[in-house]
NUROGU-991936 format. One record per atom (N, C-alpha, C, O): x negated, y negated, z; residue in one letter. Coordinates in steps of 0.02 Angstrom, whole numbers, plus 50000, padded with zeros to 5 digits. Layout:
XYZa;...
This chain:
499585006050000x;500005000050000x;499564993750000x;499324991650053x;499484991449954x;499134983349952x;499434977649998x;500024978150015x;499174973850013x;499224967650056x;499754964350060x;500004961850111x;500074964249975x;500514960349956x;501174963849982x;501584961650022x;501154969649949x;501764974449990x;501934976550063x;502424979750083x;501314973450104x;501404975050174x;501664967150210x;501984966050261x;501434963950174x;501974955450176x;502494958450148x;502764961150196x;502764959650104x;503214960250083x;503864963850142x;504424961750157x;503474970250166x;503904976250222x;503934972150271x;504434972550308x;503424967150285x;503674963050340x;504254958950357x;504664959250403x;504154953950294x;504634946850295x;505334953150281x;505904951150294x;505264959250258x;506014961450246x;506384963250314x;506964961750325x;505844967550371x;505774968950419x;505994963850470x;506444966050506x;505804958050482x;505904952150509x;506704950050489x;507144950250532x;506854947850415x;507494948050417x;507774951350433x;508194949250473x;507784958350418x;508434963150464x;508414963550525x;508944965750547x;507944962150573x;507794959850628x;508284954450656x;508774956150690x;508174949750645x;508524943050623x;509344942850627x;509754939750661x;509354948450568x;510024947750552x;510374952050603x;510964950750615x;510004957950641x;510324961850700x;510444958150762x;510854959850805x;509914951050767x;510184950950827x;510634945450847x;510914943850899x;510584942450769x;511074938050750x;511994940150756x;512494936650763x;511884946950750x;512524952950739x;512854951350818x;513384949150840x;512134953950849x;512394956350931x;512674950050963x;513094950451008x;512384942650936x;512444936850989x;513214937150960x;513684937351000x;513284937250898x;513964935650871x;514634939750872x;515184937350860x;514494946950891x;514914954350912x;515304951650964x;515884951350946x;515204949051037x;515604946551089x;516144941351060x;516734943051065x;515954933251023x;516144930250999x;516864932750942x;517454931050952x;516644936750890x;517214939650851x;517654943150901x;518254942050907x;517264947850939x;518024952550971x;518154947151006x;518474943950965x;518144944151049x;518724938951091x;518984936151041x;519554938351042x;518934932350992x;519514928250941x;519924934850921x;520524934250932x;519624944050880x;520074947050864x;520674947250921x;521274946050919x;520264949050966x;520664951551056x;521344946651039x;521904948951031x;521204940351035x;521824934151061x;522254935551034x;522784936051065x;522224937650925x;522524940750921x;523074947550927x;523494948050883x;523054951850975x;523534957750998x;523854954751048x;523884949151074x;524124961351055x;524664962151112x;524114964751149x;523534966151136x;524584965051211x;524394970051294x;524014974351270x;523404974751265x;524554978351252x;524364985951237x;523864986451185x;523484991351181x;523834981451143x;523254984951084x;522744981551106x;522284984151075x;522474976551147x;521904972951167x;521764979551232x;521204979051257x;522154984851258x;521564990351324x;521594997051281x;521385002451301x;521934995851209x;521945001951183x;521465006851172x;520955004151151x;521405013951177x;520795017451179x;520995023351115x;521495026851111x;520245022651055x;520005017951036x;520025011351011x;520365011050959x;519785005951029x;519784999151018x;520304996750948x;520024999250900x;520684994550933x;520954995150885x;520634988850819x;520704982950837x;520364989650762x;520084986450710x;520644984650664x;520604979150637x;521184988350650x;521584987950604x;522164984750651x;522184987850705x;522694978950648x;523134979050672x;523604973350660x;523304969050628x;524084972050671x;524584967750637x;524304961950685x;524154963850742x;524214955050670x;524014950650715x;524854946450744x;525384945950714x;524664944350806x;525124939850851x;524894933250853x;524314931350844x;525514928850867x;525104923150904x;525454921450967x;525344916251000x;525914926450982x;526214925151050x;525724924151104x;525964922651158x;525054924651101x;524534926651152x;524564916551166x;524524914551224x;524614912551119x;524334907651098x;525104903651117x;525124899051159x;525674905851083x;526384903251103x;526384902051180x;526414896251200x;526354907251224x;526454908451311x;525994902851313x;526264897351312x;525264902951315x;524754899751321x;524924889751335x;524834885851381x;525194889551264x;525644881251265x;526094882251310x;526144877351347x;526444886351325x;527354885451339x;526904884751434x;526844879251461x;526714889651458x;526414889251530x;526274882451551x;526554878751592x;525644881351502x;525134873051511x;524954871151467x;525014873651410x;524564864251491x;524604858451448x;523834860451434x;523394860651477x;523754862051362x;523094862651352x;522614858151326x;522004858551325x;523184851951295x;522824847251300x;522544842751350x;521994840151349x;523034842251398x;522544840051470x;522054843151498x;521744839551538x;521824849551492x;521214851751516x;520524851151452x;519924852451462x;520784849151396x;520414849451345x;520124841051361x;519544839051371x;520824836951360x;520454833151381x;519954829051451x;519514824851454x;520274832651491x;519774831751563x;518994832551534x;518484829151541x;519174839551491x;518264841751471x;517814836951419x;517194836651415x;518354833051377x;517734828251345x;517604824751403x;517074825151433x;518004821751418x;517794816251493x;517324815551538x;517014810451555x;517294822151559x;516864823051605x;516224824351575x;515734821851601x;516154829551506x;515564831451503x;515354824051440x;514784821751442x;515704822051404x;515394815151387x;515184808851449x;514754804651440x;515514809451498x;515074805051542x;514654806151589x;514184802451605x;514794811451615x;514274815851643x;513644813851604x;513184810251625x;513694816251554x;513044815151482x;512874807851483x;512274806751482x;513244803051484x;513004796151478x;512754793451553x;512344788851557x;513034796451608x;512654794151659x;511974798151678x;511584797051724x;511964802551631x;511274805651669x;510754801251613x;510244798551635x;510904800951557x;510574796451506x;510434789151517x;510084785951479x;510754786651574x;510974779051575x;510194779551629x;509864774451640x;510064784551651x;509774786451723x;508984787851706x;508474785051725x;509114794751650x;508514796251623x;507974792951585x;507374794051588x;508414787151535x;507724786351498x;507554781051509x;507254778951459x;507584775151575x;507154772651596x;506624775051651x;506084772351664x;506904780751679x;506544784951731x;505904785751661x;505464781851644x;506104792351632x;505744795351571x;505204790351535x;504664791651508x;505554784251546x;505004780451514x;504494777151546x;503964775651518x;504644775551616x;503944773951679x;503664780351682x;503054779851683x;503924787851682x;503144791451682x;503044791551629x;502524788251627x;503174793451570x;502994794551505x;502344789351485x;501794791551466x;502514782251492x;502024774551487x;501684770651552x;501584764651554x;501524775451605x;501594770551676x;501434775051717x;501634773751774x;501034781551710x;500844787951753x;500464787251805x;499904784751815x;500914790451842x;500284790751913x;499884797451918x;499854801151869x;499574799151980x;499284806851994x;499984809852005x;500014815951996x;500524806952022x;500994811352062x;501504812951996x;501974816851997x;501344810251959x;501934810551881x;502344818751890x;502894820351913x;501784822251860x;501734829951846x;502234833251913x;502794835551903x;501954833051974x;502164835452034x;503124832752048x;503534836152081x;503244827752021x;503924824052046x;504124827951974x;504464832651994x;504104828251923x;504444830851864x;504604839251882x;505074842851864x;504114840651918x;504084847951926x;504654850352007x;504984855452012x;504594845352053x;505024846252107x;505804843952080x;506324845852107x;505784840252031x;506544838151989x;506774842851966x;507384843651971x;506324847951931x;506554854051885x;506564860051948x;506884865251938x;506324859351993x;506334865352044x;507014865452071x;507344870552078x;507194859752086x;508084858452110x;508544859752057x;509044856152055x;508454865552001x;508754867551965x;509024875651983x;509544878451966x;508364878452029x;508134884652044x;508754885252113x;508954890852129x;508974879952144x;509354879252207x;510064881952191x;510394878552151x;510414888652220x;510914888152178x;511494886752222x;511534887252283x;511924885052178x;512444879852182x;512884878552253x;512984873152283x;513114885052270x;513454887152337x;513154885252401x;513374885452459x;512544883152372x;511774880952438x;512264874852469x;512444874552527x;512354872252439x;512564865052431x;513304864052421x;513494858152413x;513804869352420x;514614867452405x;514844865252466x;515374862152459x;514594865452540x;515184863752576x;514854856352584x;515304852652604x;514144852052576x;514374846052594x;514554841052539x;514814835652552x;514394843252472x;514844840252435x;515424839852425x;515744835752391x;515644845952466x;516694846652450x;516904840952502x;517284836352487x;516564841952573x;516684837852628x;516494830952580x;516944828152548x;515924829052578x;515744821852541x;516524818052482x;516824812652481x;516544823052450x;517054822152391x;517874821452432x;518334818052409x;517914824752488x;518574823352515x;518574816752563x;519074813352572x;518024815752589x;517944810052625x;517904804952578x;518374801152589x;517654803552541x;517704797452493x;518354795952426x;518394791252387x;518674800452432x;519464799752400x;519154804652337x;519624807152307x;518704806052317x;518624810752246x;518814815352242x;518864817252183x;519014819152282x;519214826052254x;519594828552220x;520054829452261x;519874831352152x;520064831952111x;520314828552061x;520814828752025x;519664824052070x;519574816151990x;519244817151964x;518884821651986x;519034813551888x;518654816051856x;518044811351866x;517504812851840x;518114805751904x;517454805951920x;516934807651979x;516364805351984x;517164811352014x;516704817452053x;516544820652000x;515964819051989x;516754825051952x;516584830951893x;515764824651860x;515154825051850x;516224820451856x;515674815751795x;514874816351839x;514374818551810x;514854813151938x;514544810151957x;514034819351952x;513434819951940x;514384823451963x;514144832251988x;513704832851928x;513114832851944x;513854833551852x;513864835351813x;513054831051766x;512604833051731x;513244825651791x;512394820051773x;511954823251805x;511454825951781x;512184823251879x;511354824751937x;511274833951921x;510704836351919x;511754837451912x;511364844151882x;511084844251826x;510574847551814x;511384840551783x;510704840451714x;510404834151705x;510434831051652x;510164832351749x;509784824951762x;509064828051769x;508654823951749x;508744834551792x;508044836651775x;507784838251733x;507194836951718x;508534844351679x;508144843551614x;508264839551564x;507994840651510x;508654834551575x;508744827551529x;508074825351546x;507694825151498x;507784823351609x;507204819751624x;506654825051589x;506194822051562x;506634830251586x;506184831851568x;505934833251514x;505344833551498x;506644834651468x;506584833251381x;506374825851362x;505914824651323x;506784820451396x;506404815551371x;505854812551379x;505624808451339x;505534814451440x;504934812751439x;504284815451403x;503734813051389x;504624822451392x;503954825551342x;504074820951262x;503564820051229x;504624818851241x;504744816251199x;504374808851177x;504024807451128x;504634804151245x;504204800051247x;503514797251227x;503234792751196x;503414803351268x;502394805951275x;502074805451205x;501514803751186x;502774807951164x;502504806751082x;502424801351032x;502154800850977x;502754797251073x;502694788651039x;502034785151048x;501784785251104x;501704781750996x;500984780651015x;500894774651048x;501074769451022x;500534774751120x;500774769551150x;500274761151114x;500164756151148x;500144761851069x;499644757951037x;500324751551009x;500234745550997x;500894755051007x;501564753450972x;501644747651024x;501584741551016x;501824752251090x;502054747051149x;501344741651170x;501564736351191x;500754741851170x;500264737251172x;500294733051143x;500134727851173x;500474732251078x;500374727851053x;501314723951041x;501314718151019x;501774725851050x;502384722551075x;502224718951164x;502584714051175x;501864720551210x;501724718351272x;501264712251260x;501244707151294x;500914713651209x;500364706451178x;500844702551169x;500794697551204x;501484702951123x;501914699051104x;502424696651137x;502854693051111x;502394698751212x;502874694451266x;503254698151254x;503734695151278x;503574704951224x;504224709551233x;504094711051319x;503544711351347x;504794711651352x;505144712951406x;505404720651416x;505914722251384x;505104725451457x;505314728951475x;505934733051448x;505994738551422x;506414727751465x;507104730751433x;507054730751379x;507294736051358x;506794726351321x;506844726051268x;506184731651242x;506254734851190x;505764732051270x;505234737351242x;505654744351229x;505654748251182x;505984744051288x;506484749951290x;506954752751242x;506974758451219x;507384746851230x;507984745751148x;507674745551111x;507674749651064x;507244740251119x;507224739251034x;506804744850990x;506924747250934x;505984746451061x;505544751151010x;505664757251034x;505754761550991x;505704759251107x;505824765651135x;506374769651100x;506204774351065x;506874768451106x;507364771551100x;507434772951027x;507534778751008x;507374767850984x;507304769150908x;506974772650886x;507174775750836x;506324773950913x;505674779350906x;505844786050908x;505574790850881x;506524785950958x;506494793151007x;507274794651003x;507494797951050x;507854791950939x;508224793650939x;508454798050916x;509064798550921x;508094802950884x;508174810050866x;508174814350936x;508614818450949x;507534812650986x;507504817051039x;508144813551075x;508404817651112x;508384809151076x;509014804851098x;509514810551101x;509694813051155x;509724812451045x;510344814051002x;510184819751038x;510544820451087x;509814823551031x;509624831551026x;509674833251119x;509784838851143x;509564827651155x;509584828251219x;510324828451239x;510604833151267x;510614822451220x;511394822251218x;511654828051224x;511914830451274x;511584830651163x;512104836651143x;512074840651181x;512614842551203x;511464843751207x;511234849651261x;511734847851309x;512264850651325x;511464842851328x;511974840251372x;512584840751395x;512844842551448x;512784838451337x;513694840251367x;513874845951333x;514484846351323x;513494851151307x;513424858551303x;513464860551364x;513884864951370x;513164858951419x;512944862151477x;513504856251528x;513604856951588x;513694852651500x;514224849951550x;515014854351542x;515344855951592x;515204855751479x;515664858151467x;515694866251476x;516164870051484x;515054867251472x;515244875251525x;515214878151567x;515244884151581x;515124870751607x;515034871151685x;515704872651707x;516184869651684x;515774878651765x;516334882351792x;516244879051852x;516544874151874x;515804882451877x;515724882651971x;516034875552008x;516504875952048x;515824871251996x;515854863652025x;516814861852008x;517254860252047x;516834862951941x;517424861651905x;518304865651941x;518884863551945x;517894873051963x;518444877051994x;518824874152068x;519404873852087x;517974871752107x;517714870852182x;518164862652187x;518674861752221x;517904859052157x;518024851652159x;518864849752129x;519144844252130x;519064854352112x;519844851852061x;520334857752093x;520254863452114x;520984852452085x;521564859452076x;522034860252043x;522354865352035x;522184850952002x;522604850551938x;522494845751897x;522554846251836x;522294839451934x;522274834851886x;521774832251846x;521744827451808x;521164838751870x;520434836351832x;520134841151817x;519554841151797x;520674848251831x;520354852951807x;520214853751731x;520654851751692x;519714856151710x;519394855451635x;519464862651607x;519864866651631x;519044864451553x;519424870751507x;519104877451549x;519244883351539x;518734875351586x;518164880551622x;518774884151688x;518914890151693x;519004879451726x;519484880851760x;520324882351739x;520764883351781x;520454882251659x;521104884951639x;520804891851615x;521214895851593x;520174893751617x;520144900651593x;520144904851675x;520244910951682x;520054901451713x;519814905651774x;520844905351804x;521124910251828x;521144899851794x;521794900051803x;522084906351790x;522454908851831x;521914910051721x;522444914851703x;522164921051726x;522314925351685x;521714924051787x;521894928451824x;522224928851877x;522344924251916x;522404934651882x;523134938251908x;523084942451955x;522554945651958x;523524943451996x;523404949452055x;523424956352023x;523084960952045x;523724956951983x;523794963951935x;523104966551905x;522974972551901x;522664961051884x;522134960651847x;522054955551810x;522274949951824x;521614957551738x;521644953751707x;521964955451625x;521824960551594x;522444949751596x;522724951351542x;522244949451479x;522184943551462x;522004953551453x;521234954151409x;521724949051356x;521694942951364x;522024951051320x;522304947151259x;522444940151288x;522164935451259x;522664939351320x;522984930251350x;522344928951361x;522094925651315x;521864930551418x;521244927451428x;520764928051368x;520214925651382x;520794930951298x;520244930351257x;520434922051234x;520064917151234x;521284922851210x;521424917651189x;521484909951216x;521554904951181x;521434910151291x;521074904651317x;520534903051316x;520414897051323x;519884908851304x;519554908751309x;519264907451232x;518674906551219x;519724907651192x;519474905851124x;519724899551125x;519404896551081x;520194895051154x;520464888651165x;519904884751193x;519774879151171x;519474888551256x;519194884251275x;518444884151246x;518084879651269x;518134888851193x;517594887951146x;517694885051093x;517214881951071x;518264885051059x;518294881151010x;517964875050991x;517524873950949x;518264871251030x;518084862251021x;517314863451000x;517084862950944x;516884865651079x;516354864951100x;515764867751046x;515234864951031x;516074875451018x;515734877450959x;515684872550868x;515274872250822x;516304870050882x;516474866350808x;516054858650808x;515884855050761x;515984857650887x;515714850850884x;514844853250861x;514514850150819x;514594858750895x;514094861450889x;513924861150823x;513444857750804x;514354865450774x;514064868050707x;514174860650674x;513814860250624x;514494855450684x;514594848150655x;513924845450655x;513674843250603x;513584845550713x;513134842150751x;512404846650747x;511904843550764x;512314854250726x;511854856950706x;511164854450684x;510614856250706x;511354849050625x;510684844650599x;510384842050621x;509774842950615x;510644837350661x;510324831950708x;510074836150791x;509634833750825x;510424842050810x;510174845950855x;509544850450836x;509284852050890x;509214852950788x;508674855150761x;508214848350750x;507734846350783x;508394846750716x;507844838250694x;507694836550750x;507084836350759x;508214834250823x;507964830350892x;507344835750916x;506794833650934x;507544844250913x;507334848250953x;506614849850921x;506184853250948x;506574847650878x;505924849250816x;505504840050821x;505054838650782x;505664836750855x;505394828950851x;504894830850894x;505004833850947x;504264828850870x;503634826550900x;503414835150922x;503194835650979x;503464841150884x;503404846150868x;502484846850822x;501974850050834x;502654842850779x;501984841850754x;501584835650752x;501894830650735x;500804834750769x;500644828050768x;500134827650712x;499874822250697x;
């Protein structure tokens, strides 16, 4: 076998690779949308049923029960501001270490990201107490204020590696020119770094909108979001696989479609300052 043909067994090798495990991430995804489609009985049927007349009663009950647009919308809400307050937060933080480093830079970025490792329940009873004492509890801005400071380490920490990539020769010579802080910030920072901008965003309220835990804990109607209408529809009986796929395809929807919309600019941010 020559050289050329063993590149060849490779890159073929690699794709079907590729394409298997592309299969497996996407296998869960298809059966819950088929699932929403059936009934009871054909969503625990044994064997699984592939062939079958589709319903949308799973989807009819679903409206007629609740309002699915109020939990749809609680979830832009929260996880779009959630996202803008941790951003409002991050990239002037991001930009004093990134341009302005001390010895301790490294060590505070790294104890920010360690309070990621803390898990959540550590911490539920004095924020529930905190949130009932100060009138928040089941508003959406407790969800908003929860939802920044948990992804406020790796917002800080995407943008600062981002930063790091702007040449600071840029900002020297705007500081020669009497630019102001804030304005170093708008006018050159942020323009420089609005790909890693965008690409941070999105993660963002990716990881705001599928936040459960806080969302279940902190709400009980009027701010509950799509995370807590899927946890709504279990039952003392169990669980009804067909009704919950189809909430559960209610409540991926948005979040996936905004995703595949937004794909370009999420590769380009995540690929910025990748090569120098």
């Amino acid at each position: 076998m020559t050289d050329k043909q063993r590149e060849n067994l490779k890159n073929r090798i690699a794709v079907v690779a590729a394409w298997g495990v592309a299969l497996i991430f996407f296998f869960p995804i298809f059966w819950m949308v088929l699932t929403s489609f059936k009934t009871e009985g054909q969503a625990i049927a044994v064997p699984p049923l592939l062939v079958f007349e589709p319903t949308l009663e799973n989807y009819i009950e679903i409206q007629e029960r609740t309002n699915y647009v109020k939990f749809a919308w609680n979830s832009v809400i929260t996880s779009f501001g959630g996202t803008a307050v941790a951003l409002l937060i991050a990239i002037p933080s991001a930009y004093a270490m990134a341009f302005n480093p001390t010895h301790r830079t490294k060590d505070i970025l790294m104890w920010m990201l360690s309070t990621k490792m803390l898990p959540a329940v550590g911490v539920l009873m004095p924020i529930y107490f905190l949130a009932q004492k100060a009138g928040l509890f089941d508003t959406k801005l407790v969800l908003v204020i929860i939802y920044a400071m948990v992804n406020l380490p790796i917002v800080m920490l995407i943008l600062f590696n981002y930063f790091r990539e702007i040449p600071k020769e840029i900002l020297e010579a705007s500081r020669m020119d009497g630019t102001s802080t804030y304005n170093e910030i708008r006018q050159i920072v942020m323009p420089l770094a609005w790909g890693g901008i965008a690409s941070t965003a999105l993660l963002s309220i990716i990881l705001c909108w599928n936040e459960a835990f806080w969302s279940i804990v902190l709400t009980t109607t009027e701010a509950s979001t799509l995370t807590a209408f899927v946890a709504s529809f279990q039952a003392p009986e169990g669980l009804f696989w067909a009704k919950v796929s189809a909430v559960s395809t209610l409540a991926c929807a948005p979040i996936v479609i905004f995703g595949w919309l937004a794909q370009k600019q999420l590769v380009q941010g995540l690929t910025f300052g990748a090569v120098k």
